[in-house]
N, C-alpha and C positions, 0 to 999 in steps of 0.2 A: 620547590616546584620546578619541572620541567619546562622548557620554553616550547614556545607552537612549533614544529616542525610542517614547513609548507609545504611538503613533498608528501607527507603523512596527509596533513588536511587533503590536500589532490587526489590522493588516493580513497583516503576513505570517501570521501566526495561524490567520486566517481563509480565508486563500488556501490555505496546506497541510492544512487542515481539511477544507476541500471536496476536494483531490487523494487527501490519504490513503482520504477515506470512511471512516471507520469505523464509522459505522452501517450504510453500506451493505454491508458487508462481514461483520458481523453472521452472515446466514445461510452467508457460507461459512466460517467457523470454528467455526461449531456443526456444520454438516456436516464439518471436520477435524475436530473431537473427536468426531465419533459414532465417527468412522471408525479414529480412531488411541487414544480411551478419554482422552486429558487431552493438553492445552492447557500448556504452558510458558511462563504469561505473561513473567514473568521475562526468560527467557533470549530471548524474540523480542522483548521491549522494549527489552530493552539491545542487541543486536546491530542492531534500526531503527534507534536511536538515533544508534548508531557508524558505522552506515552511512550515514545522512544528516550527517549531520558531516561525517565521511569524504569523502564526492562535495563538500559543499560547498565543502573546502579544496584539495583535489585531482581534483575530476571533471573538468574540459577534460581537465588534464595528462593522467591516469590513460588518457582516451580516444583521446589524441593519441598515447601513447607505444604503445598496441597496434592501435594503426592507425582505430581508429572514430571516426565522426562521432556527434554527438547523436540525430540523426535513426536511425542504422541502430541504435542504442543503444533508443530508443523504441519501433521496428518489431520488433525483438528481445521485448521488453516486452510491447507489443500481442497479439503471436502466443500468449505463454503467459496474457494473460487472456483470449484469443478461449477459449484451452482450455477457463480453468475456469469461462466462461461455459456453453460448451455443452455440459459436465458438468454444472452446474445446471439448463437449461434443459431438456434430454433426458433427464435421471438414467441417466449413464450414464459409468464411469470409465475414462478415458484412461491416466493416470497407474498405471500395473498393478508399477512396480518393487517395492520392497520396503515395509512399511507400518510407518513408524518407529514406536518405542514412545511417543513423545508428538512433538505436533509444534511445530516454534518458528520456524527460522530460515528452512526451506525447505517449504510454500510463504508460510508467514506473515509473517514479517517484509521477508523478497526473495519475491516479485514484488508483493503484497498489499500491506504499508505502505508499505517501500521500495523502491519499482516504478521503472520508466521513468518514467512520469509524474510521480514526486514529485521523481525528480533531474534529471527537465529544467526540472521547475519550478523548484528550488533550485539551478540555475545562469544561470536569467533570471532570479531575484527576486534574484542578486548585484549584477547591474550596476541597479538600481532602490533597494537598501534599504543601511543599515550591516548589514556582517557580524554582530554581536553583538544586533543587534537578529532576525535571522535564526535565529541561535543560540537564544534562549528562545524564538520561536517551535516552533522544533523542538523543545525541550525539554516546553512545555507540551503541544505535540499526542500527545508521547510519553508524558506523564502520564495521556492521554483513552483514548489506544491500552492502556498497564496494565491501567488499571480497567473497560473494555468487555473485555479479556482474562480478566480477575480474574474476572471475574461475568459468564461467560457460558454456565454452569450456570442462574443466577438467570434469567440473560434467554430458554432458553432454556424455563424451565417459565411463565415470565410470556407466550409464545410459542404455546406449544401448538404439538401435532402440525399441526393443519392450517393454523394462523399461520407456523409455521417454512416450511411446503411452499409454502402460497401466494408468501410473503416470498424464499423462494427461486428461485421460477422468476422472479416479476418482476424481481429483481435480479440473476438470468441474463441476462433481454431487456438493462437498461440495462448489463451489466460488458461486453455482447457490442454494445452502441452506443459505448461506451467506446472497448474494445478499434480498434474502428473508425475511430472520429474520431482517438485517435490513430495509426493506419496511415497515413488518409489525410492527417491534413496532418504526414505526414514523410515519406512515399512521395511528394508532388508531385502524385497522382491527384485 
């Protein structure tokens, strides 16, 4: 077995740090818990957690054997944060099915932490890093993801009403630049 390389950990670290966003993300989970009354840090940190794992050991295979390429996987991805970009930006809800009594897995953990973007990331940072060095990266980001979870009552009164609104249209515009750049470069456009 290969030893942890710290400079590896750092980096992949810091590379699914900037993917997940969890700051940025910020305003759309306090707009989930306005909406749904409590937030399940818990159970959406563990289910991100398992789910990037999960892709990291199995994501080609997983996409191979139901016929998807990475790409249609991402554009798939893209389309639901175009959504909740322009839920943010318009305040206005797409999403009308039923309004779980708190929310975790769906939309917060799948598409928000563990998105398109973070498992196409963590199957190009395989052929680039050791596995295990991969592994505590995920685990530490998943640490950031808890506690911005945990406390996002706290962050949202340190916010204020009009800090929360502002904070959420402008990270409507960038989820909806996001959303885009990844379209286009897996659409080929």
């Amino acid at each position: 077995m290969h030893p942890f390389i710290f400079k590896e950990i750092l980096s992949v670290t810091m590379i699914l740090f900037a993917i997940i966003d969890i700051m940025g993300t910020i305003p759309i989970i306090i707009q989930m818990r306005q909406k749904v009354g409590h937030i399940q840090s818990e159970k959406a940190s563990i289910a991100a957690l398992v789910l990037m794992i999960a892709f990291l050991f199995v994501g080609d295979e997983l996409l191979a054997i139901i016929g998807l390429d990475i790409s249609s996987f991402a554009i798939a991805g893209s389309i639901v944060i175009f959504i909740i970009a322009l839920e943010m930006i318009l305040g206005v809800t797409f999403f009308k099915e039923e309004v779980p009594e708190a929310a975790s897995i769906v939309p917060i953990a799948f598409p928000l932490i563990a998105g398109a973007g973070t498992m196409t990331t963590l199957l190009s940072l395989k052929s680039q890093y050791q596995t295990q060095n991969i592994v505590v990266g995920i685990l530490l980001n998943t640490l950031v993801v808890y506690l911005v979870l945990k406390n996002v009552k706290w962050l949202e009164k340190l916010l204020g009403k009009t800090g929360l609104h502002i904070l959420r249209k402008a990270f409507g515009v960038i989820l909806l630049a996001i959303a885009i750049k990844l379209f286009r470069s897996n659409s080929g456009l």
